[in-house]
C-alpha positions as CSV (number, residue, x, y, z in Angstrom):
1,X,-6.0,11.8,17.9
2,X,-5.7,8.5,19.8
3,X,-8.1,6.9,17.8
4,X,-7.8,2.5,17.6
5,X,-10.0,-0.1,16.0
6,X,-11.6,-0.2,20.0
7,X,-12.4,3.4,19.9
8,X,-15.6,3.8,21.1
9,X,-18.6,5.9,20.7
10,X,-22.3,5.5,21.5
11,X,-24.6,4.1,19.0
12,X,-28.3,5.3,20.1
13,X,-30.7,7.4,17.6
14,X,-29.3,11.1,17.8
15,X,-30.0,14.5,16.7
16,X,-26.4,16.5,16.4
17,X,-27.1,20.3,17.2
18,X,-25.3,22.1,13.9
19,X,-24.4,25.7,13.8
20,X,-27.5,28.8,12.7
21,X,-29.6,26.5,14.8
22,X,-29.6,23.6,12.3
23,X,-29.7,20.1,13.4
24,X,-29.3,16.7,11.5
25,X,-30.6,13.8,12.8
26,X,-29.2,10.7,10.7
27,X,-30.7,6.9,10.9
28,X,-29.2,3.6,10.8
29,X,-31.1,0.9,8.5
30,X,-34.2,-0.3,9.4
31,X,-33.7,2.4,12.9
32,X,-31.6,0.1,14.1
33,X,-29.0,1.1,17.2
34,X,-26.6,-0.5,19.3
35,X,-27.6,1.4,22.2
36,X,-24.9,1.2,23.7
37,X,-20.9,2.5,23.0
38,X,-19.8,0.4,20.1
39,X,-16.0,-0.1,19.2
40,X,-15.0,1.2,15.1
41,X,-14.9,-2.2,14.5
42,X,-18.1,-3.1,15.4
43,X,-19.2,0.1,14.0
44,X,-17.6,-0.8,10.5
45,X,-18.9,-3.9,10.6
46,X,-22.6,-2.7,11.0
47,X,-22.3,0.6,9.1
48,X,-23.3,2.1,11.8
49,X,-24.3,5.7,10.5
50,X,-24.2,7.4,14.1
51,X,-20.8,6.6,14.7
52,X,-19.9,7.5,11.2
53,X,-21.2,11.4,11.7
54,X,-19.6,11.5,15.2
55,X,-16.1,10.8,14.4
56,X,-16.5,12.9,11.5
57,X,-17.8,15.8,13.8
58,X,-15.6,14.9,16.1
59,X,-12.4,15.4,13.8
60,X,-13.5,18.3,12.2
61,X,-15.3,18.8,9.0
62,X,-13.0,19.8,6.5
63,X,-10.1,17.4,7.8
64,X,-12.6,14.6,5.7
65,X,-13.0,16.6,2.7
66,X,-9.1,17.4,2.7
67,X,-8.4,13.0,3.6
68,X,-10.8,12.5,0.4
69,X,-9.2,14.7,-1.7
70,X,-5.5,13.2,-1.1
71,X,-6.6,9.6,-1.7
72,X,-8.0,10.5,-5.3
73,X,-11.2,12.6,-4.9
74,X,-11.3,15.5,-7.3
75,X,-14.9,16.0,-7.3
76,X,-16.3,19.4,-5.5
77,X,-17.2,18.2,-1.8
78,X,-18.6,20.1,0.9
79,X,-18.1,20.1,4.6
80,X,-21.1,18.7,5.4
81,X,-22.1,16.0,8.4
82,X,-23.3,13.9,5.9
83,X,-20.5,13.6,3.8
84,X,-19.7,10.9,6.3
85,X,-22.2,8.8,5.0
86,X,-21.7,9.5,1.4
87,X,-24.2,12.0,0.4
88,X,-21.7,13.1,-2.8
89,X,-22.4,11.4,-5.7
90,X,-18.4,10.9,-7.5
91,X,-17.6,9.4,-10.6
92,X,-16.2,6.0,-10.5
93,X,-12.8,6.5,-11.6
94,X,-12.7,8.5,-8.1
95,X,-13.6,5.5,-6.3
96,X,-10.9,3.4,-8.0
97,X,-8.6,5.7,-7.5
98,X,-9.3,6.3,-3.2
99,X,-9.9,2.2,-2.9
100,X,-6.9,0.9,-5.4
101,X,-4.8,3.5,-2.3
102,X,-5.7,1.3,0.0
103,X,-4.6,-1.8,-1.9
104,X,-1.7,-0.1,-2.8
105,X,-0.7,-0.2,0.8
106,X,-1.7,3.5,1.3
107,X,-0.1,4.8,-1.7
108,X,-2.1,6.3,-4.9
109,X,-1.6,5.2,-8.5
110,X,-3.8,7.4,-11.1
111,X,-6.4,4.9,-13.1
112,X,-5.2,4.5,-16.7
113,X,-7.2,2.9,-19.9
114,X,-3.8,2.1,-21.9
115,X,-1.0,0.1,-20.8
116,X,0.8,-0.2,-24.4
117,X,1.4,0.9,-27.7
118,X,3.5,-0.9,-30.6
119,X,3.3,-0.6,-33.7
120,X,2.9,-3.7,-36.2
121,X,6.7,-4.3,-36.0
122,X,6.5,-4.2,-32.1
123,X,8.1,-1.4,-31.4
124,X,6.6,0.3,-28.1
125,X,4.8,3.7,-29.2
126,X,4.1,4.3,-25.6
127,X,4.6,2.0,-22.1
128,X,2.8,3.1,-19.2
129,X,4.9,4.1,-16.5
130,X,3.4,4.5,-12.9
131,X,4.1,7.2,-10.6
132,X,2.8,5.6,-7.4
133,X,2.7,8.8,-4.4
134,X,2.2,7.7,-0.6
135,X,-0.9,9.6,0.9
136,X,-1.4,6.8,3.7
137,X,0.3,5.5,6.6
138,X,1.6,2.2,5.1
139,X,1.3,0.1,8.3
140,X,-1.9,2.2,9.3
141,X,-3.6,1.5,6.0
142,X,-2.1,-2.4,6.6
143,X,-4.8,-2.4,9.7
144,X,-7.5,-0.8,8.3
145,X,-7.6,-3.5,5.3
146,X,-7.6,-6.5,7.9
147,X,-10.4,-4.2,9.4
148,X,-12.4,-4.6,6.2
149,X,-11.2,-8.2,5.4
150,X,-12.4,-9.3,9.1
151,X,-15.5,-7.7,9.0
152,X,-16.1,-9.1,5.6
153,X,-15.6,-12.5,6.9
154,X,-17.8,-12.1,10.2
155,X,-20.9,-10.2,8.9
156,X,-21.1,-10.8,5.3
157,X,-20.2,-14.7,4.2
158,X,-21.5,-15.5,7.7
159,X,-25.2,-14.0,6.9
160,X,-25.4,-14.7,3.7
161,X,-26.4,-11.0,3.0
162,X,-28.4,-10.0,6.1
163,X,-26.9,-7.5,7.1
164,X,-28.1,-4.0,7.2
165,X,-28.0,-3.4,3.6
166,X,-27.4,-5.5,0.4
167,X,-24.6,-2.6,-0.9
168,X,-22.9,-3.3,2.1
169,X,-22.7,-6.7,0.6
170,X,-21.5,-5.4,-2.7
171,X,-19.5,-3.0,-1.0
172,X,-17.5,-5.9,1.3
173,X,-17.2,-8.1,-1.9
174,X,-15.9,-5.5,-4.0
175,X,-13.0,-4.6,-1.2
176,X,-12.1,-8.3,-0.5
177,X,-11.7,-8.9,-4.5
178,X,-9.7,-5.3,-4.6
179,X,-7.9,-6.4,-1.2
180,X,-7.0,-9.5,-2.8
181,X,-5.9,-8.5,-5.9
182,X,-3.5,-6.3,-4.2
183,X,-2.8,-4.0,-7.4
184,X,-5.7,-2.0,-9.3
185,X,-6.5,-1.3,-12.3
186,X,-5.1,-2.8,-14.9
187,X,-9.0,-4.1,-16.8
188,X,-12.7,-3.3,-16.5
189,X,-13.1,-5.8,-13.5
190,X,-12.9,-3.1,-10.5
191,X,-15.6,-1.0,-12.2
192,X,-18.3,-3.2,-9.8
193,X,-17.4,-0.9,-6.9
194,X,-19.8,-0.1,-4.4
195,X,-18.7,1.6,-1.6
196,X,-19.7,4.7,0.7
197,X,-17.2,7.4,1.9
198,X,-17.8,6.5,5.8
199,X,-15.3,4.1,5.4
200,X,-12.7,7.1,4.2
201,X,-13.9,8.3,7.9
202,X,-12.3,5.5,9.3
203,X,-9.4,6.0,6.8
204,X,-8.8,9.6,8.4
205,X,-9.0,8.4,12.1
206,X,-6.5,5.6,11.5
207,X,-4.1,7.4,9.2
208,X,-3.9,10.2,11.5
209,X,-3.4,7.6,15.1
């Protein structure tokens, strides 16, 4: 789709004409807009909600809930404009699952609880063997995690949390400790995750450059 981290779109409050004559008319926090065409960096950055529901428009529905689905979403989703913004609750083994792909350098690794079994001799009962499958553009993914990583460092430690929400913090912490990490899961530590799906919009536009 031509799609890069300048891609632009504008940032002003906006009421999307839906089909049956239905419209949806999302915010940003506090009602706050660029008001003016913002780049998918700046829009990551900011969360900024408009831009979120116009790529995801603008790419077509269903290619989100099919992007979600190959990163590790098994939960029922429906091609919805808000779905951009994370609207769908999902269970947190999902969200391991989607974010440990982009760690993994765009390839997906199914969460597991048990690493090993011996027995009291030390004899392995059972070694868990990973069956990593590539669902992302490796050096596509590669740019999207410097996306985060930057943002992280320009909006968050800068701000010391005033930015336009305090899950955005959590979310941005909880990425740069995954990012860091590199590999995920192997302990209870990634269960802090706090993220919302508009990043996977970003996810879908890069992957598919």
């Amino acid at each position: 789709n031509g799609f890069t981290t300048s891609t632009s779109f504008y940032s002003s409050e906006t009421t999307f004409a839906l089909d049956n004559n239905k419209t949806y008319s999302p915010k940003n926090y506090n009602d706050k807009y660029g008001n003016k065409a913002i780049s998918m960096a700046a829009a990551t950055a900011y969360s900024d909600n408009i831009y979120a529901v116009k790529t995801h428009l603008f790419l077509g529905e269903e290619n989100l809930v099919e992007t979600l689905k190959r990163v590790g979403i098994t939960s029922q989703l429906n091609a919805i404009p808000s779905l951009a913004l994370g609207t769908k609750e999902i269970n947190m083994l999902e969200m391991i699952t989607a974010y440990g792909t982009l760690a993994n350098e765009g390839y997906k690794n199914n969460p597991y609880l048990i690493e090993k079994v011996e027995d009291i001799n030390g004899n392995v009962l059972y070694d868990h063997k990973e069956t990593p499958e590539n669902v992302l553009n490796k050096s596509i993914t590669f740019v999207l995690n410097v996306l985060i990583l930057f943002n992280f460092f320009i909006t968050v430690i800068p701000s010391r949390g005033s930015i336009s929400s305090s899950n955005n913090i959590r979310s941005y912490f909880s990425l740069f400790l995954i990012l860091s990490r590199h590999s995920l899961p192997n302990d209870t530590a990634s269960s802090s995750i706090l993220v919302s799906s508009s990043t996977l919009v970003i996810i879908f536009v890069l992957d598919w450059l």
